[in-house]
N, C-alpha and C positions, 0 to 999 in steps of 0.2 A: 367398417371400411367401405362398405362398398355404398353407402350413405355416402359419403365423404366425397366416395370417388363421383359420383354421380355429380353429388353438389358442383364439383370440382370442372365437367362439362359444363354444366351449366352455366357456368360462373363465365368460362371459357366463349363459348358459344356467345352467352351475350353480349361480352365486350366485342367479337368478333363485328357480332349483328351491329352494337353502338358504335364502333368503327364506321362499318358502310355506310349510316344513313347518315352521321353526324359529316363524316367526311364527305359525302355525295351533296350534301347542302350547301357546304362552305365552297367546295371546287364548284361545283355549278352554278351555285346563287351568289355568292358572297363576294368573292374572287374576282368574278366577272365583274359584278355590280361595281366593286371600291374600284378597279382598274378603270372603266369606263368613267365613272365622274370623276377618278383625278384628273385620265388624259384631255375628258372633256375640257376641268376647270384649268389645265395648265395652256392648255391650246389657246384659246378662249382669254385665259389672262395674257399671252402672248399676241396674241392677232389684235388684240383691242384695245392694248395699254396706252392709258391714258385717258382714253374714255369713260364715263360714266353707264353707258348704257349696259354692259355685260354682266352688272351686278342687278339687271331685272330679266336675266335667261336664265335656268331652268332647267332641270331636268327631275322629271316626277316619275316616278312608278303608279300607275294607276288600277285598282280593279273596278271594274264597272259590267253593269247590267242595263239590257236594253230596257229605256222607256215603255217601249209596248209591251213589253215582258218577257223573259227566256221561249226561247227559239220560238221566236218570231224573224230571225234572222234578218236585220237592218243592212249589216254592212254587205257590199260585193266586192268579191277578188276575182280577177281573169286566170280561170283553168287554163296553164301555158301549153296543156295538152287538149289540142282539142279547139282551144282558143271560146272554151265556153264561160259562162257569169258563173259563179261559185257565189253561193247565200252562206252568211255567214253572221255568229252571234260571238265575241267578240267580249275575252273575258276579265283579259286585264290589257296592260301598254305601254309604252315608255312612251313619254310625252316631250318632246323640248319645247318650254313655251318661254316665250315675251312676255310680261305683263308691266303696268305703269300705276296697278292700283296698292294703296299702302295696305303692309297687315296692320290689324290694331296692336297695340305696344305688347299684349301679353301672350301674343301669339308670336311675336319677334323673340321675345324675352326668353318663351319655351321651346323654338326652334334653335337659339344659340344653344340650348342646353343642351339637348339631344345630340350636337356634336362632341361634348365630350363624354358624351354614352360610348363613343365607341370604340374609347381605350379599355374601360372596362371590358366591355363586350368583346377586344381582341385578346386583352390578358388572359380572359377567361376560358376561349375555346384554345389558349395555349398552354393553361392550366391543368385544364382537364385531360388530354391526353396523355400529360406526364403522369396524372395520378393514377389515371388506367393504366398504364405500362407498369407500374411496381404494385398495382392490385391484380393486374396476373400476373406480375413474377410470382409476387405471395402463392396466391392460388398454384402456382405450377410446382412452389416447397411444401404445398399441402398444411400453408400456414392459412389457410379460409377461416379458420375462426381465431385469428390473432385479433386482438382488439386495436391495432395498427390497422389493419386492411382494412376492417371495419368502419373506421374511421375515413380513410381516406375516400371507400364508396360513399360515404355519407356528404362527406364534402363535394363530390363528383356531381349529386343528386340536386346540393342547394345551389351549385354554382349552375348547373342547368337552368334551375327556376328565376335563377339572379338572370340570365342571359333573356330566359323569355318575359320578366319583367321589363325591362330594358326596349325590346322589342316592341310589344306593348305599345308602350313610351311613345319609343319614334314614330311606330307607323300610324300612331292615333294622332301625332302631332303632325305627320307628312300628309295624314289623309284629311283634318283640319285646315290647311293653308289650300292643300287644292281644290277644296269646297270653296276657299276664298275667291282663286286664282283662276278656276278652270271653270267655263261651262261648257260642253258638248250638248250638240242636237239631239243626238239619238241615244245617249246613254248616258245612265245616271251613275256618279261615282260614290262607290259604298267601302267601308271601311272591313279588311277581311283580312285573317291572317294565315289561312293557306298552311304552308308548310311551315311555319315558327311553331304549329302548337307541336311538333315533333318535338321539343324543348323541353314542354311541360310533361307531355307523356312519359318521355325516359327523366326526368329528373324525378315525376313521382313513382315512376317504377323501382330506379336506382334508390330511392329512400326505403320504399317496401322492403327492396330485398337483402338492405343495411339493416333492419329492423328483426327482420329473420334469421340473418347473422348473428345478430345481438342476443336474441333469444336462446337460438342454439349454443350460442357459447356459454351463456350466463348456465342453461341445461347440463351442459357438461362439465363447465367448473362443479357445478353441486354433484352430478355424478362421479367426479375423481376426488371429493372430500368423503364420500357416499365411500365409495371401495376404499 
């Protein structure tokens, strides 16, 4: 019992934990991000219609590193206190840019695709909370070694690793076109994934701890055919 009970925080605890960062990602990064390039692309379709030029604007997420190398500090910001130069290195950006130069056909081809990455990639983080909501109801009837629950952590785990596949994807394909698209003076743009491997981390943790489940249960079916 008190194995159980313990398991039973635990279990508790971590979804709490995969709550906050999972949720803290999507509300801060996510959220923001799709709001900002709809309102952009609806504005933008709006003020321009009819035109041809609005379909070569832009808007990139950039990480980049300075040319001369970390903190060497290229860029300056005016300290509004003080009114003094602030040296500054300069680590990633949002970019609106213009351009007039074509991609080559298969980098066209694999940036249409990426756009429907991210129905998946919405299903899925609306997936996933529903499955964690009735893997702790389980957990809270002390049903943790149902082979239902089990189940559903497991699914919770590969739909993680589907989402940072996905990712992946896009941000290898976003960080391709703006090697195409973008040169800066002072810094080189490099491909980085930051906070997505939060994705990998708990989708391989949530498999571990599906696997642990498994065991202990498979343990206890043999000990209640044992008694």
């Amino acid at each position: 019992m008190k194995t159980n009970r313990r398991l039973k925080i635990i279990g508790i605890l971590f979804a709490a934990f995969y709550f906050f960062i999972i949720g803290e990602y999507i509300i801060t990064d996510e959220i923001p991000s799709f709001k900002a390039g709809f309102d952009q692309g609806w504005s933008e379709a709006k003020n321009m219609k009819g035109k041809s030029e609005w379909r070569n604007i832009e808007t990139w997420f950039l990480n980049v590193v300075p040319k001369t190398g970390l903190y060497t500090f290229p860029t300056e910001f005016t300290n509004s206190i003080g009114k003094s130069i602030i040296k500054a290195d300069v680590s990633s950006m949002v970019a609106k840019v213009q351009y007039s130069k074509k991609l080559p056909a298969w980098l066209s081809i694999a940036y249409s695709f990426t756009i429907f990455l991210s129905l998946p990639i919405v299903f899925l983080l609306l997936y996933i909370p529903v499955q964690a909501y009735k893997t702790i109801h389980s957990i809270v009837k002390d049903e943790i070694f149902n082979m239902k629950t089990i189940v559903r952590i497991r699914r919770i785990g590969y739909a993680l690793l589907i989402i940072f596949g996905c990712l992946v994807w896009t941000m290898f394909i976003h960080y391709s076109i703006s090697k195409q698209l973008i040169g800066l003076e002072d810094y080189d743009i490099i491909f980085s994934m930051k906070n997505e491997y939060v994705f990998l981390l708990f989708g391989m943790i949530t498999l571990l701890f599906a696997e642990i489940l498994k065991i202990s249960h498979t343990m206890k079916e043999e000990q209640d055919l044992t008694i």
